[in-house]
C-alpha positions as CSV (number, residue, x, y, z in Angstrom):
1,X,-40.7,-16.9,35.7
2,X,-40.1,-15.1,32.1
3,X,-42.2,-12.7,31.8
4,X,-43.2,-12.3,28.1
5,X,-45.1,-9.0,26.6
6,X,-45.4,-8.8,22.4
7,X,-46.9,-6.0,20.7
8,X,-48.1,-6.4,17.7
9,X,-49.4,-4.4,14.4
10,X,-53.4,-4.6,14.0
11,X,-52.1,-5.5,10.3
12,X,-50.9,-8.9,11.8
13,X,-53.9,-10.2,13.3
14,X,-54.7,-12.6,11.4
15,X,-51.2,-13.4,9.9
16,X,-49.4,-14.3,13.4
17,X,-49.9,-17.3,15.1
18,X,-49.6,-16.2,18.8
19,X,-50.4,-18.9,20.3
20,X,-48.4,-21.3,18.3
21,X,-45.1,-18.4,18.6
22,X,-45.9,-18.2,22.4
23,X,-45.7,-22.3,23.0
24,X,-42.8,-23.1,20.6
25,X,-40.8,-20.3,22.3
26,X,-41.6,-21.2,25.9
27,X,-40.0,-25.0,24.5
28,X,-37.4,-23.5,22.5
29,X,-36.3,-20.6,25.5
30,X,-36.2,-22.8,28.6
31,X,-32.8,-24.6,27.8
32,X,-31.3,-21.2,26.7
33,X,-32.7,-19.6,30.1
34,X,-32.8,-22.8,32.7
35,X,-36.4,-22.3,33.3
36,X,-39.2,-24.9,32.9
37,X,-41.4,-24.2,29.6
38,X,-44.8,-24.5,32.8
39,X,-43.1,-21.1,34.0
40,X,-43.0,-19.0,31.0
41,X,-46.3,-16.0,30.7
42,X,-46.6,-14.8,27.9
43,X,-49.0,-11.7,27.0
44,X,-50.2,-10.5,23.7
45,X,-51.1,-6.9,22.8
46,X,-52.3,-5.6,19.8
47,X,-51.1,-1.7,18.7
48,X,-53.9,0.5,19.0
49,X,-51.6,2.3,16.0
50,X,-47.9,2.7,15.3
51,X,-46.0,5.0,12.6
52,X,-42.8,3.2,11.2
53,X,-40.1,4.7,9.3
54,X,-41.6,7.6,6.4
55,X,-45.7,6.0,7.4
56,X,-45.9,5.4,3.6
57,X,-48.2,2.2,4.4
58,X,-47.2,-1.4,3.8
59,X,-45.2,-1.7,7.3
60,X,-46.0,-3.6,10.6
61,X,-44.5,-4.2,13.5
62,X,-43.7,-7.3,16.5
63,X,-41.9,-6.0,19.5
64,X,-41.4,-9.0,22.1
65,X,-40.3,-7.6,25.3
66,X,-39.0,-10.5,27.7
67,X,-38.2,-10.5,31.6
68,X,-36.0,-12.5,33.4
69,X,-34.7,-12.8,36.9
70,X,-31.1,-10.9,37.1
71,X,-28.4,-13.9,36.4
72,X,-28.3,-15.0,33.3
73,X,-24.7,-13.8,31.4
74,X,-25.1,-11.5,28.0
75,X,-24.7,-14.8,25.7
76,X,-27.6,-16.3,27.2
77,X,-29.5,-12.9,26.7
78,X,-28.0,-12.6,23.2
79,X,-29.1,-16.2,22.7
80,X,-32.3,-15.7,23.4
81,X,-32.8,-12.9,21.6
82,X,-31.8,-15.2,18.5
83,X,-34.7,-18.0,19.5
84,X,-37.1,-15.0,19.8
85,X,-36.9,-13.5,16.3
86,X,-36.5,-17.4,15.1
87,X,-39.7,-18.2,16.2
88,X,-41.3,-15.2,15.5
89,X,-40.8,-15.6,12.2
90,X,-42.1,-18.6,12.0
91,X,-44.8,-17.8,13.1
92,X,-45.7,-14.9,11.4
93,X,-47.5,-15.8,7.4
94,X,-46.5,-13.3,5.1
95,X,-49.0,-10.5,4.1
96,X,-48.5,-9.7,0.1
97,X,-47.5,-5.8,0.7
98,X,-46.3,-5.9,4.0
99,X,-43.3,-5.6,5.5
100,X,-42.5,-7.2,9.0
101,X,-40.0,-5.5,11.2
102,X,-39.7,-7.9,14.4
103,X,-37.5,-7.1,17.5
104,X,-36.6,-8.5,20.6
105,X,-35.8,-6.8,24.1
106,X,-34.4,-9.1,27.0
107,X,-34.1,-7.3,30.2
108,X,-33.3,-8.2,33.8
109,X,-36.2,-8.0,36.5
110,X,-34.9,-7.0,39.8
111,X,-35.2,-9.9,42.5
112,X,-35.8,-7.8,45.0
113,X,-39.1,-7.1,43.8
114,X,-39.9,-9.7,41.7
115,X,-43.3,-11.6,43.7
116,X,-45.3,-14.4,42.4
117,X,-48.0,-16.8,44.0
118,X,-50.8,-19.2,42.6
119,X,-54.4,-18.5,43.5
């Protein structure tokens, strides 16, 4: 059920390990969320181009953006947050020159409208 979007600087792509962040956070996130690591979906989408701060070079960007059916309390959100930006950085091998601003949104998804089937 989360739904899992992360932008991510063109300057990263060889430098972050997406598919290693993506499976440790699915592990990591399903006790903090009560949701089975087989439900987690997790997208990745590079930045066609950002601007950060002054643009004086030497800066790149991860924004991980995840869903989750309307429930969970603020801690849980807040604790999540914490696993996101934990495994991120691990995940991400540091480019001499380059800085690495990671950040995390969690949001609810309405249930109402929320549909999901397996073809």
């Amino acid at each position: 059920m989360p739904q899992i979007t992360v932008d991510y600087s063109p300057e990263l792509s060889r430098s972050f390990d997406r598919r290693g962040f993506a499976l440790a956070l699915h592990k990591a996130a399903g006790p903090v969320v009560g949701s089975e690591p087989a439900h987690f979906k997790t997208r990745f989408r590079p930045i066609d181009e950002c601007v950060i701060g002054e643009d004086t070079g030497g800066a790149a960007m991860v924004h991980v953006r995840v869903g989750l059916l309307t429930g969970r309390t603020t801690e849980a959100k807040q604790q999540l947050g914490a696993v996101v930006l934990e495994q991120a950085g691990q995940s991400i091998t540091p480019v001499p020159g380059l800085s690495v601003s990671v950040t995390v949104e969690v949001f609810d998804m309405d249930r109402e409208t929320y549909q999901r089937t397996s073809v």
